[in-house]
N, CA, C and O atoms as a Tripos MOL2 file, in Angstrom:
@<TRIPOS>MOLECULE
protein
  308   307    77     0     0
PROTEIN
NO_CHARGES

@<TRIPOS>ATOM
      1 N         -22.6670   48.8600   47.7510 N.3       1 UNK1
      2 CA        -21.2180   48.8940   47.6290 C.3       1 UNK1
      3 C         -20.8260   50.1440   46.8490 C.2       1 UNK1
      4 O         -21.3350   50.4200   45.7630 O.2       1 UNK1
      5 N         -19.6810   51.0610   47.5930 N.am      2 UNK2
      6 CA        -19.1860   52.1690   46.8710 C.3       2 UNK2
      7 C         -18.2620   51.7400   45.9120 C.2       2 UNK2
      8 O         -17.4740   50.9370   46.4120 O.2       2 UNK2
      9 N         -18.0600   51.9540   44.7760 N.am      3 UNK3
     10 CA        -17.0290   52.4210   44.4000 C.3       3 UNK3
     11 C         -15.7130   53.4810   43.9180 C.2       3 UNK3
     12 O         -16.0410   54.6170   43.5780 O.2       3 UNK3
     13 N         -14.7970   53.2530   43.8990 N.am      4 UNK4
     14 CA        -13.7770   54.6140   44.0860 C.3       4 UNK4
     15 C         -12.8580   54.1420   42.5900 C.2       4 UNK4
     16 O         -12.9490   53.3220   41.6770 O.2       4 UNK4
     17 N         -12.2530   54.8850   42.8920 N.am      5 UNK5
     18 CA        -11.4650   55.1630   41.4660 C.3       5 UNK5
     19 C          -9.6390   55.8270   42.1850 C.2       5 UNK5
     20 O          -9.4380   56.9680   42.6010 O.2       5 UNK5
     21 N          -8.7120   54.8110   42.1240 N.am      6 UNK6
     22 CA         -7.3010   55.2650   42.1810 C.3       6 UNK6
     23 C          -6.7160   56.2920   41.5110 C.2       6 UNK6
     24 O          -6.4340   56.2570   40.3140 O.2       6 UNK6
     25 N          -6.4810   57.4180   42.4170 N.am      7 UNK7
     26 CA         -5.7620   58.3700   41.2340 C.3       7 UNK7
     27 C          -4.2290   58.6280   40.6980 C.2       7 UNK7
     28 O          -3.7220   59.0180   41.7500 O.2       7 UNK7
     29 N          -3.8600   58.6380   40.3590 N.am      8 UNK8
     30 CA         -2.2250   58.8760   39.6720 C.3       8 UNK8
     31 C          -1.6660   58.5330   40.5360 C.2       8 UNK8
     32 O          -0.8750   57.6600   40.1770 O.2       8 UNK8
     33 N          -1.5920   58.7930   41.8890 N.am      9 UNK9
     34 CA         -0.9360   58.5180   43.2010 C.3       9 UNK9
     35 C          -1.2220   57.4500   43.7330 C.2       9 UNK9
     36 O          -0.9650   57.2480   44.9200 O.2       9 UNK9
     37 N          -1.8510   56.4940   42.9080 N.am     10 UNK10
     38 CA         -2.4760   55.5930   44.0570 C.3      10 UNK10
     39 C          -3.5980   56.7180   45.4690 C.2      10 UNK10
     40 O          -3.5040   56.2790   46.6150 O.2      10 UNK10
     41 N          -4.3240   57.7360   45.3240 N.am     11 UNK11
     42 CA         -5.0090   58.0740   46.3570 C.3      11 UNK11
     43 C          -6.2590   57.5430   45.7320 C.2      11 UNK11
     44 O          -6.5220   57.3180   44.5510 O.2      11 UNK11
     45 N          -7.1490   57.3620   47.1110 N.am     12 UNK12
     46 CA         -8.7540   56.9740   46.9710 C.3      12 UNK12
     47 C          -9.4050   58.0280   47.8600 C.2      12 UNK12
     48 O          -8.7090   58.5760   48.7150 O.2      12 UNK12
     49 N         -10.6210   58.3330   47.7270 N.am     13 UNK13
     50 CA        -11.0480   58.6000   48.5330 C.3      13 UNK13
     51 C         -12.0480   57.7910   49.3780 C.2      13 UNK13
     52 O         -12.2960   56.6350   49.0360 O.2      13 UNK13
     53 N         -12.7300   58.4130   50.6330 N.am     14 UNK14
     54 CA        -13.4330   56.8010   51.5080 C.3      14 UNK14
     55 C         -14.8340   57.7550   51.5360 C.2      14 UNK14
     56 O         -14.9550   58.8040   52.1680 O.2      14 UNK14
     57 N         -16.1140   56.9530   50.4700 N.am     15 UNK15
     58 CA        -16.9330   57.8360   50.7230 C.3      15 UNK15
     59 C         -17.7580   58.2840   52.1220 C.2      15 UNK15
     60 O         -17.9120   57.6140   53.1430 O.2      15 UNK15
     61 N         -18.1890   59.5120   51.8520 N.am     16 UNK16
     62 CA        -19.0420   59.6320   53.0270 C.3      16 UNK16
     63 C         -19.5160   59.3380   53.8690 C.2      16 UNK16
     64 O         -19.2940   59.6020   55.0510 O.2      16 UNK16
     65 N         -20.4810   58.5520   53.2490 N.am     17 UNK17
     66 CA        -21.4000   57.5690   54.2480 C.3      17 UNK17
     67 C         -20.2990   56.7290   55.2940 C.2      17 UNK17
     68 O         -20.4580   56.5730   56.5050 O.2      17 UNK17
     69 N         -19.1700   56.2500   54.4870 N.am     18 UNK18
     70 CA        -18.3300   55.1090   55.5140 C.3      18 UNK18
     71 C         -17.4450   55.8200   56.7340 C.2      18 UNK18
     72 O         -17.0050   55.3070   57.7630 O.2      18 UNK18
     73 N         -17.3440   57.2030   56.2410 N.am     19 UNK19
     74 CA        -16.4670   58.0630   56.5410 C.3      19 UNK19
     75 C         -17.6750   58.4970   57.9230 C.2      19 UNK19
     76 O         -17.5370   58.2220   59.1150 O.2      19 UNK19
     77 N         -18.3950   58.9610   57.5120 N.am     20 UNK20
     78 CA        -19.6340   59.4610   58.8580 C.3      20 UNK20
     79 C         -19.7190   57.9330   60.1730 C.2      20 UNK20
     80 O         -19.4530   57.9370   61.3750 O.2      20 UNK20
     81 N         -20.2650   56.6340   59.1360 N.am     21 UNK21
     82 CA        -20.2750   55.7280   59.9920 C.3      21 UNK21
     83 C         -19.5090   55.1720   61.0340 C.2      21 UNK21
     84 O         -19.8010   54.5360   62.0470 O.2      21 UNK21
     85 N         -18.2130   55.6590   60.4210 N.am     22 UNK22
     86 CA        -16.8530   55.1190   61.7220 C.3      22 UNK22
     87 C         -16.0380   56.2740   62.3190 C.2      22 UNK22
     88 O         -15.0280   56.2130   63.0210 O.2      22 UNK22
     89 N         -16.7720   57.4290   61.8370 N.am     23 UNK23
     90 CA        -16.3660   58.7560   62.6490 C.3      23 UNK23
     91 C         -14.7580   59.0970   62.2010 C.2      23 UNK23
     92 O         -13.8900   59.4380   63.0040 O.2      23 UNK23
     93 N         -14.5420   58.9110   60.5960 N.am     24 UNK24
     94 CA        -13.2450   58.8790   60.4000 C.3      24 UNK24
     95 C         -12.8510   60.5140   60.2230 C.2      24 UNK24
     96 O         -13.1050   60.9480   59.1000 O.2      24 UNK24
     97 N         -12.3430   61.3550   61.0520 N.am     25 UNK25
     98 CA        -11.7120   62.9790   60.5380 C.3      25 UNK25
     99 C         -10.5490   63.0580   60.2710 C.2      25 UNK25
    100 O          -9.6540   62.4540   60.8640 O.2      25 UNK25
    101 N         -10.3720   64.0280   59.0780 N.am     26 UNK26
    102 CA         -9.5860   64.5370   58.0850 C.3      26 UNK26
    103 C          -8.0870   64.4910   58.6790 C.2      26 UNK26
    104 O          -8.1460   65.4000   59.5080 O.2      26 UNK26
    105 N          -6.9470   64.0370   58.7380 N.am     27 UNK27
    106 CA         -5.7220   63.6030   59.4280 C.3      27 UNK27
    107 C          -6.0420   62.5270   60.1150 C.2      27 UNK27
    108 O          -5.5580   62.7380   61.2260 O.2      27 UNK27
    109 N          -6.3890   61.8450   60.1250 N.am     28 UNK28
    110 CA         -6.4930   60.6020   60.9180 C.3      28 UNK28
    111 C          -5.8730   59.4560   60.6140 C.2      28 UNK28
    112 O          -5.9570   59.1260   59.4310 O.2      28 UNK28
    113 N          -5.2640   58.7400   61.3440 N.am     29 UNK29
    114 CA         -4.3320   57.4360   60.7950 C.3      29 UNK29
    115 C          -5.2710   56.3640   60.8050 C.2      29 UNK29
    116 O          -6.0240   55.9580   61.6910 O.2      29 UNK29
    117 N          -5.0000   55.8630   59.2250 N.am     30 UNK30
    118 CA         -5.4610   54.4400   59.3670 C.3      30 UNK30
    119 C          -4.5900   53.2490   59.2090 C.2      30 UNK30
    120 O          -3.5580   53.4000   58.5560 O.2      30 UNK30
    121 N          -4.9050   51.9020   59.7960 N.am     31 UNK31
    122 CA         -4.1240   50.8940   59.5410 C.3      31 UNK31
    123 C          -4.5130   50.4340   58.1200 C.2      31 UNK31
    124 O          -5.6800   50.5570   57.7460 O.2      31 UNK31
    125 N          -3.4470   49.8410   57.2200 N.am     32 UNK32
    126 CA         -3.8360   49.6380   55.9810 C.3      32 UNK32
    127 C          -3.2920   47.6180   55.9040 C.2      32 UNK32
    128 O          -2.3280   46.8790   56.1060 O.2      32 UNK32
    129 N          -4.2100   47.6060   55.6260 N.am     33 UNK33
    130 CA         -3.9940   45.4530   55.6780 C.3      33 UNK33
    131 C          -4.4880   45.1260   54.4070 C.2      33 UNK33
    132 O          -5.2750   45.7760   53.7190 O.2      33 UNK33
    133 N          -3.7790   43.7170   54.0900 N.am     34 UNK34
    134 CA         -4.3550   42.6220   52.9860 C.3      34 UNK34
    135 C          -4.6540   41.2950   53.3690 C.2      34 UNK34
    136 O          -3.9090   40.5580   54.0150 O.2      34 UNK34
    137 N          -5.6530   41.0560   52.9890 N.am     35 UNK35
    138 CA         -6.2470   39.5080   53.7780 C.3      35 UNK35
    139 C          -6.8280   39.1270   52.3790 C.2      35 UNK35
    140 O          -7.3870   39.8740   51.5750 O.2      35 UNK35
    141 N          -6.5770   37.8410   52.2790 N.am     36 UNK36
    142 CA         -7.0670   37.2270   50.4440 C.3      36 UNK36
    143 C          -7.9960   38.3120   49.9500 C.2      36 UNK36
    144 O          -9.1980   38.5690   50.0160 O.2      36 UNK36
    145 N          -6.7450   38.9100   49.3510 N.am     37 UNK37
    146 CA         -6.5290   39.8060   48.3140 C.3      37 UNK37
    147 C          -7.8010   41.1390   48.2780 C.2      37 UNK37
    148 O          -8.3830   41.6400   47.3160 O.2      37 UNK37
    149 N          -7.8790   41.3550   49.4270 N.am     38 UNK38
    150 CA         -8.8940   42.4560   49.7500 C.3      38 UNK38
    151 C          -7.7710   43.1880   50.5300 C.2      38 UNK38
    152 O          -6.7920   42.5920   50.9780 O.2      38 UNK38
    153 N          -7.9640   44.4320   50.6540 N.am     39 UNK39
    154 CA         -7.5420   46.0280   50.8920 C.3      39 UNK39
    155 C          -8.4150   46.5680   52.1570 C.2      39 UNK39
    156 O          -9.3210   47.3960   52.0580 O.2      39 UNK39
    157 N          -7.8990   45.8390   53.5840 N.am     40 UNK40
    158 CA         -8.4520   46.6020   54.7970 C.3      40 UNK40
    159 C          -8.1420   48.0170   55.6200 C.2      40 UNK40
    160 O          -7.0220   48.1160   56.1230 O.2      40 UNK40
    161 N          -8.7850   48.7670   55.7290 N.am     41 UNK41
    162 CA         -8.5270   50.1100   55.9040 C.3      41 UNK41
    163 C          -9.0340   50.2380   57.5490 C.2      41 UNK41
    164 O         -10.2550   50.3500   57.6630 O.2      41 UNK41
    165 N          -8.3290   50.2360   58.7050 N.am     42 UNK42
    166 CA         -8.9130   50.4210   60.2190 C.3      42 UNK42
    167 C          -8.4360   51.5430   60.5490 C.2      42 UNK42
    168 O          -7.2700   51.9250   60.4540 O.2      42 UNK42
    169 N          -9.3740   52.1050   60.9600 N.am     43 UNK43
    170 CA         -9.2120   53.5710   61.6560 C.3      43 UNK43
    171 C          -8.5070   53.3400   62.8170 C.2      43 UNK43
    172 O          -9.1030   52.5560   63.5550 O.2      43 UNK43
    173 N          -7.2320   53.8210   63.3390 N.am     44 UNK44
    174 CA         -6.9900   54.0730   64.3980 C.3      44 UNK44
    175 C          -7.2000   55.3500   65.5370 C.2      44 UNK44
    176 O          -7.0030   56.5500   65.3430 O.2      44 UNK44
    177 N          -7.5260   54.8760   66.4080 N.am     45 UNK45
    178 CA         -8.4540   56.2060   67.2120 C.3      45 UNK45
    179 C          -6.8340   57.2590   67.5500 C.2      45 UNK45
    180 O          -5.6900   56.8250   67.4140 O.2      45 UNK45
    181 N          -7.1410   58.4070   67.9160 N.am     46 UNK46
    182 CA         -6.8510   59.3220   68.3910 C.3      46 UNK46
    183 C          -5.8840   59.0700   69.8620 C.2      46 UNK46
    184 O          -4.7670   59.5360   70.0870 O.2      46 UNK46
    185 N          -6.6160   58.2890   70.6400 N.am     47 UNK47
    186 CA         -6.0200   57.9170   71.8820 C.3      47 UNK47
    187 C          -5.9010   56.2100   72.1080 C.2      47 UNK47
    188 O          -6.4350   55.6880   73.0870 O.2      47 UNK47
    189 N          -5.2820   55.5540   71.2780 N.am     48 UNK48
    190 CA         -5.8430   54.0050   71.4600 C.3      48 UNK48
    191 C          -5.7970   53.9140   73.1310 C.2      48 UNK48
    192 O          -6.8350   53.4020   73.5510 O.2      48 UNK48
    193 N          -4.8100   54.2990   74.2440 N.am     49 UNK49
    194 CA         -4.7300   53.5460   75.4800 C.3      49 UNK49
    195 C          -6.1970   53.9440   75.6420 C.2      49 UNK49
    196 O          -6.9300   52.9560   75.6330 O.2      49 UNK49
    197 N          -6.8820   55.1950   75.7990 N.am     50 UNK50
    198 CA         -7.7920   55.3920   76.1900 C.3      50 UNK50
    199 C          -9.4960   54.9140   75.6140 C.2      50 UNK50
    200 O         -10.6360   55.0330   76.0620 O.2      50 UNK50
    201 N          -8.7710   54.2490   74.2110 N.am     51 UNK51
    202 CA        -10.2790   53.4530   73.4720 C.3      51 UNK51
    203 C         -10.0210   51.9930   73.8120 C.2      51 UNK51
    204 O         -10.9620   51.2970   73.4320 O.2      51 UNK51
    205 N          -9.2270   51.4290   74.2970 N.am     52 UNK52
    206 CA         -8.9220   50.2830   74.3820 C.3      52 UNK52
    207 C          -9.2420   50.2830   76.2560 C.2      52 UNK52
    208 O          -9.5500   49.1890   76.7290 O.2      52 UNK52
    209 N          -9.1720   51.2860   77.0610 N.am     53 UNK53
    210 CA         -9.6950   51.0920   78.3920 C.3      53 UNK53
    211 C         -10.9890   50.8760   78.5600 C.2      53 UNK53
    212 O         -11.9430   51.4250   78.0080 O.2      53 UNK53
    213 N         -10.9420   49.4920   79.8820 N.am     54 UNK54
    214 CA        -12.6100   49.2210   79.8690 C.3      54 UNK54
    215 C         -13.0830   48.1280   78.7970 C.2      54 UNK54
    216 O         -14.2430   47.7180   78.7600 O.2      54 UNK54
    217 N         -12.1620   47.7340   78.0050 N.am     55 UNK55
    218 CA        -13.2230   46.8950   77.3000 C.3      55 UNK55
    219 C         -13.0820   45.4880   77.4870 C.2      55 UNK55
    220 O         -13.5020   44.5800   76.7700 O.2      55 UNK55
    221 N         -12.3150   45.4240   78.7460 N.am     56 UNK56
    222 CA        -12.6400   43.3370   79.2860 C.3      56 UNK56
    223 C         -13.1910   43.6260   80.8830 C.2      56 UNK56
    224 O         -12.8470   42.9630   81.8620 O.2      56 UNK56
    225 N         -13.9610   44.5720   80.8880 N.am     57 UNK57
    226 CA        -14.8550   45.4990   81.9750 C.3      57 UNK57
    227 C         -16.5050   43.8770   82.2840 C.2      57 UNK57
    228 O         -17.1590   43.6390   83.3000 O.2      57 UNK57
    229 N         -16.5400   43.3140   81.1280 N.am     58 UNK58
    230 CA        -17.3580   42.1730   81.9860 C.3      58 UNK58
    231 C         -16.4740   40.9490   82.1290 C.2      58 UNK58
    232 O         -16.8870   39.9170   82.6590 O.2      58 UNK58
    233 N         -15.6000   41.0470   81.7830 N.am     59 UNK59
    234 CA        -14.9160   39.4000   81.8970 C.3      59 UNK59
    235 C         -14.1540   39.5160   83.1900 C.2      59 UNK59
    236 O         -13.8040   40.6080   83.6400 O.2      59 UNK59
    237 N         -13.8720   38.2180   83.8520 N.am     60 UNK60
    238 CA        -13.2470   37.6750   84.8500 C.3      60 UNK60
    239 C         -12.0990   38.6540   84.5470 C.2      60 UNK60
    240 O         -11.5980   39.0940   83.5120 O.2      60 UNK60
    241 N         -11.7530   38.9160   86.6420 N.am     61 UNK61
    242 CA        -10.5750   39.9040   86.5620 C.3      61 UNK61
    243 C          -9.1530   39.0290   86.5210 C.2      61 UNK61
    244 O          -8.8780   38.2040   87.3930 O.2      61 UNK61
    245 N          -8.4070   39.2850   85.5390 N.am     62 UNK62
    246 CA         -6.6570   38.5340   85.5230 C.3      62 UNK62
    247 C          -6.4230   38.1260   86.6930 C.2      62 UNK62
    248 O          -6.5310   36.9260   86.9460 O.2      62 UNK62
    249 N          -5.9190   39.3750   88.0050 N.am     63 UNK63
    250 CA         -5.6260   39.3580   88.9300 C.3      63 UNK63
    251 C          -6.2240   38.8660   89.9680 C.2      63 UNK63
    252 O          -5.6420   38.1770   90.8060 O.2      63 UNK63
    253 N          -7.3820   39.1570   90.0080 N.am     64 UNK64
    254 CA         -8.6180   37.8410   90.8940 C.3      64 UNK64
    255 C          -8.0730   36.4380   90.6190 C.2      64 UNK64
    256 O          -7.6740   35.7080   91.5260 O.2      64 UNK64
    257 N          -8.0740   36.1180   89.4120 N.am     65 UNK65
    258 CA         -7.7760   34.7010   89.1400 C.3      65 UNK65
    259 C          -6.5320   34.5770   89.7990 C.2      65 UNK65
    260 O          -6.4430   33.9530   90.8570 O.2      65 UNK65
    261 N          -5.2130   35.3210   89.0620 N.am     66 UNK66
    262 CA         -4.3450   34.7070   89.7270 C.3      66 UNK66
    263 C          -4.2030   34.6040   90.9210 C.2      66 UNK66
    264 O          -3.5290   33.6300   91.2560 O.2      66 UNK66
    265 N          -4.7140   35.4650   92.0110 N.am     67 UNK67
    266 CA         -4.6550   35.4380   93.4350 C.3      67 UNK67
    267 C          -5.0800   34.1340   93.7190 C.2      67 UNK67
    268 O          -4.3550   33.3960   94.3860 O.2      67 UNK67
    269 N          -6.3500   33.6940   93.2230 N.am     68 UNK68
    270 CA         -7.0040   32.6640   93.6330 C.3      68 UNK68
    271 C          -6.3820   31.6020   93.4500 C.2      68 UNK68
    272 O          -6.3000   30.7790   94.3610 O.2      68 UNK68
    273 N          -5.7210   31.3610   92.0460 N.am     69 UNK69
    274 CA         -5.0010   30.1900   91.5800 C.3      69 UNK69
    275 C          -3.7320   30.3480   92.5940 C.2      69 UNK69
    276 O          -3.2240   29.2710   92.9050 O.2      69 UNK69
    277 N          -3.0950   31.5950   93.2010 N.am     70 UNK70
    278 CA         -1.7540   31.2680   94.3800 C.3      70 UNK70
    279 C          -2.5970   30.6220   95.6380 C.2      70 UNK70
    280 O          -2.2170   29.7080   96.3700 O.2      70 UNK70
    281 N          -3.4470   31.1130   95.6780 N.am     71 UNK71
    282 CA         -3.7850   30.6570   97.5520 C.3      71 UNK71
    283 C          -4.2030   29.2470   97.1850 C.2      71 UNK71
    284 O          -3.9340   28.5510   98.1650 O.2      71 UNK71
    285 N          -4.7730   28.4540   96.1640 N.am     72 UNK72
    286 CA         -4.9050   27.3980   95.8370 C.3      72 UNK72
    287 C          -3.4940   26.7890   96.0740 C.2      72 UNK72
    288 O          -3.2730   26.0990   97.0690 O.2      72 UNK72
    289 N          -2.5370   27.0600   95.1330 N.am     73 UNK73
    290 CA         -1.2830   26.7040   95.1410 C.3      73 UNK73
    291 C          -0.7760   26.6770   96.7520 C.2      73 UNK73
    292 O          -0.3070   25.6120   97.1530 O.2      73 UNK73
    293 N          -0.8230   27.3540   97.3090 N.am     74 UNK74
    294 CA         -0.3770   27.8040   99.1550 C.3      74 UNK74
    295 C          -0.6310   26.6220   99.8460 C.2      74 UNK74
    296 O           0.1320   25.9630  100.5540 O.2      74 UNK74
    297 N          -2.3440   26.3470   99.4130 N.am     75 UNK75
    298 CA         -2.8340   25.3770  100.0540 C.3      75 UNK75
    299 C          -2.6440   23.8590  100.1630 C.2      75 UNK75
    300 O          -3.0780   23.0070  100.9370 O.2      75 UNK75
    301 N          -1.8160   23.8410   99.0750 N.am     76 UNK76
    302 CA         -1.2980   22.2730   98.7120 C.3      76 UNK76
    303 C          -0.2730   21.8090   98.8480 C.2      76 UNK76
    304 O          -0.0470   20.6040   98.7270 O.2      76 UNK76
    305 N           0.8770   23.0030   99.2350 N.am     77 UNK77
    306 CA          1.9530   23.3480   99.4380 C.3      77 UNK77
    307 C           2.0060   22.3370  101.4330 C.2      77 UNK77
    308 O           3.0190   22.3990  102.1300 O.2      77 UNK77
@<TRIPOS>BOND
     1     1     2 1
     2     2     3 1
     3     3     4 2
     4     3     5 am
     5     5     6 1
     6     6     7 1
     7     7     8 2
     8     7     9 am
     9     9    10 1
    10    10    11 1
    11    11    12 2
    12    11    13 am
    13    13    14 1
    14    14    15 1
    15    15    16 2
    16    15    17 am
    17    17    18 1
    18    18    19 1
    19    19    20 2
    20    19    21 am
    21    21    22 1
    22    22    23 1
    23    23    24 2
    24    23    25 am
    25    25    26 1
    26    26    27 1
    27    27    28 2
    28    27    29 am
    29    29    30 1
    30    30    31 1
    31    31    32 2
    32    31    33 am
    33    33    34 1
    34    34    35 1
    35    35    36 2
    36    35    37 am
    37    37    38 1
    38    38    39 1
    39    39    40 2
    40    39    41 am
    41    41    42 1
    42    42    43 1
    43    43    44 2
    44    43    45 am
    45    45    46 1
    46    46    47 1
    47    47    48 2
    48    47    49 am
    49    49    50 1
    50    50    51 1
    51    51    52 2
    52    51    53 am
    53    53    54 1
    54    54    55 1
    55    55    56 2
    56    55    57 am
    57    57    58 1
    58    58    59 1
    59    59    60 2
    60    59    61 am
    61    61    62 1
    62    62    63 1
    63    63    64 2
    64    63    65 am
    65    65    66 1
    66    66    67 1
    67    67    68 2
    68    67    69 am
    69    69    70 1
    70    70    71 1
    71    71    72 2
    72    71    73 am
    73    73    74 1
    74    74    75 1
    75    75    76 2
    76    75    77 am
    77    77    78 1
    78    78    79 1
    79    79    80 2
    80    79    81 am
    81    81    82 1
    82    82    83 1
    83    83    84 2
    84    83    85 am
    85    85    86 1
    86    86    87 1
    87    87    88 2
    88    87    89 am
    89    89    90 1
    90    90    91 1
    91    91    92 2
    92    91    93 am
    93    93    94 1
    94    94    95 1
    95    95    96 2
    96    95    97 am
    97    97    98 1
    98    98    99 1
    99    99   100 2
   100    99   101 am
   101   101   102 1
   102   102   103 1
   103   103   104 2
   104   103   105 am
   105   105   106 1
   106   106   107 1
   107   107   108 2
   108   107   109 am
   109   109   110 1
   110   110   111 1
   111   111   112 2
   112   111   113 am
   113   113   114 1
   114   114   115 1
   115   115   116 2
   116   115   117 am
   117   117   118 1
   118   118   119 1
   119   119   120 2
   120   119   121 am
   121   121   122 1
   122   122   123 1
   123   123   124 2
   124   123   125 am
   125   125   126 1
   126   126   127 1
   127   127   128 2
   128   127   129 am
   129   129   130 1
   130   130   131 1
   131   131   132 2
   132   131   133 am
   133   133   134 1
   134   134   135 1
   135   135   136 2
   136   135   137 am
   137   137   138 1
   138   138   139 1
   139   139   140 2
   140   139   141 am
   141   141   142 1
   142   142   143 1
   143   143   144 2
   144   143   145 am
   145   145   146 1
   146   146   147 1
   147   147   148 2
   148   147   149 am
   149   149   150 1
   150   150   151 1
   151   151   152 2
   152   151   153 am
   153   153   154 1
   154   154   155 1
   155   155   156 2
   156   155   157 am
   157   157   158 1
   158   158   159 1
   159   159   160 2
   160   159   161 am
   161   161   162 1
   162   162   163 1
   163   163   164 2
   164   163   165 am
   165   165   166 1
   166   166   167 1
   167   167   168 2
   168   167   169 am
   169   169   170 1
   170   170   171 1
   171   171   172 2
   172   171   173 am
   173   173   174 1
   174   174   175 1
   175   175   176 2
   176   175   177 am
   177   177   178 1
   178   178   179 1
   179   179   180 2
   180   179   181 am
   181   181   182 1
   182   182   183 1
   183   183   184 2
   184   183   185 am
   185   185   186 1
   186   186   187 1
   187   187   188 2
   188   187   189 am
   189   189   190 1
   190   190   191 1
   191   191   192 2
   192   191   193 am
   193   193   194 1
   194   194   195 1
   195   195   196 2
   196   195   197 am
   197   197   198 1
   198   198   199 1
   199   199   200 2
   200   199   201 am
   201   201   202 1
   202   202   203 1
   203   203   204 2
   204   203   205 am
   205   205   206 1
   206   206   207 1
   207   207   208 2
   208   207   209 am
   209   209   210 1
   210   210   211 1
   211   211   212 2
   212   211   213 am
   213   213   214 1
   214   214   215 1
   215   215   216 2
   216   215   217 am
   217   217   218 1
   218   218   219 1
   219   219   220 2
   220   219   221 am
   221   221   222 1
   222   222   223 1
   223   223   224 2
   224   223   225 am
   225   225   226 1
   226   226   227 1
   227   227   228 2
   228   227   229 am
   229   229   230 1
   230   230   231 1
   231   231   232 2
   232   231   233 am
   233   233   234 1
   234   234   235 1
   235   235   236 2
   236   235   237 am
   237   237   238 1
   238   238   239 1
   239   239   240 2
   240   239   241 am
   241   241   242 1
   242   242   243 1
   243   243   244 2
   244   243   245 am
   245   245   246 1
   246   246   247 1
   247   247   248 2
   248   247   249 am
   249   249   250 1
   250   250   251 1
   251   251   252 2
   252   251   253 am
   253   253   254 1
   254   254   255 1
   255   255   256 2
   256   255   257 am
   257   257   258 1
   258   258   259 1
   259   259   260 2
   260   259   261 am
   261   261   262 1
   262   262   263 1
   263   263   264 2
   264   263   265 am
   265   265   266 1
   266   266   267 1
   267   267   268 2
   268   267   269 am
   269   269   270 1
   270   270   271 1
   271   271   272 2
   272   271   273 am
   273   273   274 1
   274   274   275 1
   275   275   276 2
   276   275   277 am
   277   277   278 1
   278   278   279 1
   279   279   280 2
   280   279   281 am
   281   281   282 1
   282   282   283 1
   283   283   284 2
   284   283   285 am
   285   285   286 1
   286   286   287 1
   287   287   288 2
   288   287   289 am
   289   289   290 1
   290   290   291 1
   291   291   292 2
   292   291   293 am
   293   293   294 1
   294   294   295 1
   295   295   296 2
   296   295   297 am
   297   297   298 1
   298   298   299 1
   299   299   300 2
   300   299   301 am
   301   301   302 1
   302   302   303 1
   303   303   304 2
   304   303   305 am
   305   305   306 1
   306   306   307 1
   307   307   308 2
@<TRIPOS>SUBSTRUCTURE
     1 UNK1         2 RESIDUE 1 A UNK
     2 UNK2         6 RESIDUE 1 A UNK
     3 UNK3        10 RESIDUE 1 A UNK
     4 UNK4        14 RESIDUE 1 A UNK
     5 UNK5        18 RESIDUE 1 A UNK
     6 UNK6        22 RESIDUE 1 A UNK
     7 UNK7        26 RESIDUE 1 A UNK
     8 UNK8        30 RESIDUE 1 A UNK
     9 UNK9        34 RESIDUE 1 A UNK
    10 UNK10       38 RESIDUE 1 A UNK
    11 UNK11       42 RESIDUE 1 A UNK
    12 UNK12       46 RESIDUE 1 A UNK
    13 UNK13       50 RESIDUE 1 A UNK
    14 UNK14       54 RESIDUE 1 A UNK
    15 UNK15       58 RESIDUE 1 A UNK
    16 UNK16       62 RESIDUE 1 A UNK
    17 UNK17       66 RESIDUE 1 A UNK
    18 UNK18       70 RESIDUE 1 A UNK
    19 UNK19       74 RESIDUE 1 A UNK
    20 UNK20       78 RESIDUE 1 A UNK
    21 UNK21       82 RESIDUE 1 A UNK
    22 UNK22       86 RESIDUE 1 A UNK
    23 UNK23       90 RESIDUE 1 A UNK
    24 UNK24       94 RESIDUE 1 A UNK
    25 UNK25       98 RESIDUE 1 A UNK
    26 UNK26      102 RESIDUE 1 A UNK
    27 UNK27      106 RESIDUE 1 A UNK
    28 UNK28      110 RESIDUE 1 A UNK
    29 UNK29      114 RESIDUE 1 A UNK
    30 UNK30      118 RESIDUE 1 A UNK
    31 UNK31      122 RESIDUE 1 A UNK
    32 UNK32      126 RESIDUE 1 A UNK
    33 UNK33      130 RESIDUE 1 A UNK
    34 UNK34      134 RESIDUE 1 A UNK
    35 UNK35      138 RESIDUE 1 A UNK
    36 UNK36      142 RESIDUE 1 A UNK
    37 UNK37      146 RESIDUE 1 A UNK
    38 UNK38      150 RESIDUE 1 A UNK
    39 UNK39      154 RESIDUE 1 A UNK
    40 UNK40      158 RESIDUE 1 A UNK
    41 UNK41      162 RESIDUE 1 A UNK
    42 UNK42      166 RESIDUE 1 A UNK
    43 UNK43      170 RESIDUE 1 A UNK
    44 UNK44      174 RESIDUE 1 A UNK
    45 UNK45      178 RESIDUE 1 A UNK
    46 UNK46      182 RESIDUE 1 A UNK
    47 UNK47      186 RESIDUE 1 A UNK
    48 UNK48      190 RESIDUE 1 A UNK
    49 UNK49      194 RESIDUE 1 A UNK
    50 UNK50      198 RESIDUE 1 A UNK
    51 UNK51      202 RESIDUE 1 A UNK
    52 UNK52      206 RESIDUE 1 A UNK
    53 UNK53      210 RESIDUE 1 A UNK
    54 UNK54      214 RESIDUE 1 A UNK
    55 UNK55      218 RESIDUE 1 A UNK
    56 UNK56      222 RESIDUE 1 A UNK
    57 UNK57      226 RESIDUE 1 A UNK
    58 UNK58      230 RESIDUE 1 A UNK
    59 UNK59      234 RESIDUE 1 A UNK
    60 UNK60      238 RESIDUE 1 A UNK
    61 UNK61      242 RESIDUE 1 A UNK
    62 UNK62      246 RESIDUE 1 A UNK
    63 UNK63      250 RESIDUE 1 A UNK
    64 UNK64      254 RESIDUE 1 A UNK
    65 UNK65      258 RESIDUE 1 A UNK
    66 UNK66      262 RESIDUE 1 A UNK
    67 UNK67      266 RESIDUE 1 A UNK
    68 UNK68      270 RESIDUE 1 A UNK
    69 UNK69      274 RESIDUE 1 A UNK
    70 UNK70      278 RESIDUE 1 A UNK
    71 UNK71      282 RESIDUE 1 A UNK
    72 UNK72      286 RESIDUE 1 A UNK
    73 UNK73      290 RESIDUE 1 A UNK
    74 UNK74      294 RESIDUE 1 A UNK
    75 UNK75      298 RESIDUE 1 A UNK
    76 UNK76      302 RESIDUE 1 A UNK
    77 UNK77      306 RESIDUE 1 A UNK
């Protein structure tokens, strides 16, 4: 566990190591949260539409389903 030290401003810095591990660079926005009484810091990427594409890439497709669930519906009709 690092520890940091608040300066006059309330600034911290995020050491290294955490900073290398989540690929955080210098201007970068982070989300800042409180969850029982801890101080969460999430990097937000650069391009979210484009980090957020692809990632329900193994799960059942929305639109498959719903098609399936109308022609079901059609059929009972």
């Amino acid at each position: 566990m690092s520890v940091v030290r608040a300066s006059s401003k309330y600034q911290v810095a995020i050491p290294k190591a955490i900073r290398s591990k989540l690929h955080i660079r210098p201007g970068q926005k982070l989300a800042i949260s409180e969850a029982d009484g801890m101080i969460i810091l999430t990097p937000i990427p650069a391009d979210p539409i484009e980090f957020l594409c692809g990632i329900f890439k193994d799960k059942p497709s929305m639109t498959e389903e719903l098609l399936k669930e109308r022609k079901r519906d059609l059929e009972h009709e």
